[in-house]
C-alpha positions as CSV (number, residue, x, y, z in Angstrom):
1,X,47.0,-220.9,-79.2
2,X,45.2,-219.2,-76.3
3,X,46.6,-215.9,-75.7
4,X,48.8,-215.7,-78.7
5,X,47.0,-213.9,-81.4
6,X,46.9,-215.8,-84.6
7,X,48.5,-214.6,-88.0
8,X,46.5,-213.0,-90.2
9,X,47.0,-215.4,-93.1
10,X,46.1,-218.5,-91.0
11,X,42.6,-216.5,-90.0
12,X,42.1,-215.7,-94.0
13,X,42.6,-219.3,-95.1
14,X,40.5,-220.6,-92.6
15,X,38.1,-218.3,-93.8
16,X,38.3,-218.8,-97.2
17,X,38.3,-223.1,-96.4
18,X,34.7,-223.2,-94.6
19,X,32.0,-223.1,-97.0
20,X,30.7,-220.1,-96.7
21,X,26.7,-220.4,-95.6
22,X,25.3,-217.9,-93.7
23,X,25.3,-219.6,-90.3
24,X,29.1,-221.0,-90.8
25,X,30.0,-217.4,-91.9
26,X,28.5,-216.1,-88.7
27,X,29.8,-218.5,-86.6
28,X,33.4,-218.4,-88.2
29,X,33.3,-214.9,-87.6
30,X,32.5,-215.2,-84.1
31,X,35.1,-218.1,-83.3
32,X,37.8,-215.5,-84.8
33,X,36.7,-213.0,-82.6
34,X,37.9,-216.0,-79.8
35,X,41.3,-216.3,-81.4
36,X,39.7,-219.6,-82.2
37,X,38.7,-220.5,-85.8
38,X,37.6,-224.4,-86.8
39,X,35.0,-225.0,-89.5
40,X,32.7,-228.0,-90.4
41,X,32.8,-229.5,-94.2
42,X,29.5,-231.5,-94.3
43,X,30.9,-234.6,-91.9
44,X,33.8,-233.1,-91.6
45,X,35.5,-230.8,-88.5
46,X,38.5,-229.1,-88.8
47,X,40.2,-228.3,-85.4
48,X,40.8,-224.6,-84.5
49,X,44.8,-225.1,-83.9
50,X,47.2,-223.4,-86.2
51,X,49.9,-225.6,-87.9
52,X,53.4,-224.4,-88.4
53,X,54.2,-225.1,-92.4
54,X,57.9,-225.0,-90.8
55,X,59.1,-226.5,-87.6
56,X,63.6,-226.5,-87.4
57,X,65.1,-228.1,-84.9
58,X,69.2,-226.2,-84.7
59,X,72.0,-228.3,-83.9
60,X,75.7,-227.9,-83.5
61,X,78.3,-230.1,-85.1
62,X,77.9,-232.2,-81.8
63,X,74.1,-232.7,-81.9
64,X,73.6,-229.8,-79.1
65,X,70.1,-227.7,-79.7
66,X,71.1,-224.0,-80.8
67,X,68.5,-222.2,-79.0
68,X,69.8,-218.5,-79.8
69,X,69.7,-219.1,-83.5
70,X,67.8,-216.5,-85.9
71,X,66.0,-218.4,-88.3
72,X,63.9,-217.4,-91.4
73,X,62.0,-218.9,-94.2
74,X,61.4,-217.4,-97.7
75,X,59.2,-218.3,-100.1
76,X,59.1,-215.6,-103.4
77,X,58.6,-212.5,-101.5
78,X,57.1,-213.9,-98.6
79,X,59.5,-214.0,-95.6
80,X,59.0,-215.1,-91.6
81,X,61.3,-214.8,-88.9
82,X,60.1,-218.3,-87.0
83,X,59.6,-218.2,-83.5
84,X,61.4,-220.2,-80.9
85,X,59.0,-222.8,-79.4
86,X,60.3,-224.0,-76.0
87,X,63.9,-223.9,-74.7
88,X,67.0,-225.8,-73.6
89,X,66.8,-229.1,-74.9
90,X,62.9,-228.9,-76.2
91,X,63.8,-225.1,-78.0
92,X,62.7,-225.4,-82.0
93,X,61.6,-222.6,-84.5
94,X,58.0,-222.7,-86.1
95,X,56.1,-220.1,-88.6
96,X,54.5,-219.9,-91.9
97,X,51.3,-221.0,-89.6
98,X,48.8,-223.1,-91.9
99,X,50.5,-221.6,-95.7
100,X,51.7,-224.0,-98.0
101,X,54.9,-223.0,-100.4
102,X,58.1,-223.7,-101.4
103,X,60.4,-222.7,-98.9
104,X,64.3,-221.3,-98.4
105,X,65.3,-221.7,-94.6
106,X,68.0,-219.5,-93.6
107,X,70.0,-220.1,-90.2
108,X,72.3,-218.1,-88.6
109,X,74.1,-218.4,-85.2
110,X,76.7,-216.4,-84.0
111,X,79.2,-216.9,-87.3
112,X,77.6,-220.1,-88.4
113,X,75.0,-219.8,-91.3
114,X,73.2,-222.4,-93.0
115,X,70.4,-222.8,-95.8
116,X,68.3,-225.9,-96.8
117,X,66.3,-225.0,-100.0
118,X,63.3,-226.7,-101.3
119,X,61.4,-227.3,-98.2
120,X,57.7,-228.0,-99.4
121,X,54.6,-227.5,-97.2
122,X,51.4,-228.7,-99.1
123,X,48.1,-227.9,-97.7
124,X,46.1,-230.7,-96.4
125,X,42.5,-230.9,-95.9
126,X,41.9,-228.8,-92.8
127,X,45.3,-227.5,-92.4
128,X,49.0,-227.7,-94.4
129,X,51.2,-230.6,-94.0
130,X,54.0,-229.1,-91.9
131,X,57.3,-230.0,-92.5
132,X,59.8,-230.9,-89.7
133,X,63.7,-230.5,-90.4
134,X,66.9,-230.8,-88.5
135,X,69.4,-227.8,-89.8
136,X,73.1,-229.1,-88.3
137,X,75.4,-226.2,-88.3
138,X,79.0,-226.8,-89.2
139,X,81.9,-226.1,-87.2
């Protein structure tokens, strides 16, 4: 994630994940400074990249990628507008970077509009179990 700057609720549950011992503390603190956050849980090392709890692939009735699609996930009060990641035939939406929840995903393109309810992202060890999904828009 060079040069993008990470959310703030990825850096916070990092945070709160590394055991919190003065030199990790100090450490942590100065890998966030880097936009780069990774921790170490006695054998274990967590990378510093940020998982997307939501990747959506949009595709029209014909299979095509829909790369000018607005799409958003909801879970309770929490809501994300994902971002598009890549373009053309490689363009997909990602967000709700490392947090877990039950998740609405709302898709809409042009006049087409599509939900998928009851997407679950669990967290993992290091970082959340991302979900991937296809959302097909009807005709």
């Amino acid at each position: 994630m060079l040069g993008t700057e990470l959310p703030v609720d990825y850096a916070k549950s990092m945070l709160e994940r590394c055991t919190l011992s003065f030199a990790k503390c100090v450490t942590g603190l100065a890998l966030l400074s880097s936009q780069q956050l990774g921790c170490s849980d006695g054998g274990r090392v967590c990378s510093d990249q940020a998982i997307a709890g939501v990747t959506v692939t949009v595709v029209d009735s014909n299979g095509a990628r829909v790369c000018d699609a607005t799409v958003v996930a909801h879970d309770g009060t929490f809501s994300e507008n994902l971002m598009q990641l890549g373009y053309g035939s490689g363009c997909t939406y990602g967000g709700a970077w490392e947090r877990a929840g039950t998740y609405t995903i709302d898709v809409v393109s042009g006049s087409k509009t599509k939900s998928v309810e009851n997407v679950v992202v669990t967290s993992g060890e290091c970082h959340v179990n991302g979900q991937g999904l296809t959302v097909t828009l009807d005709p």
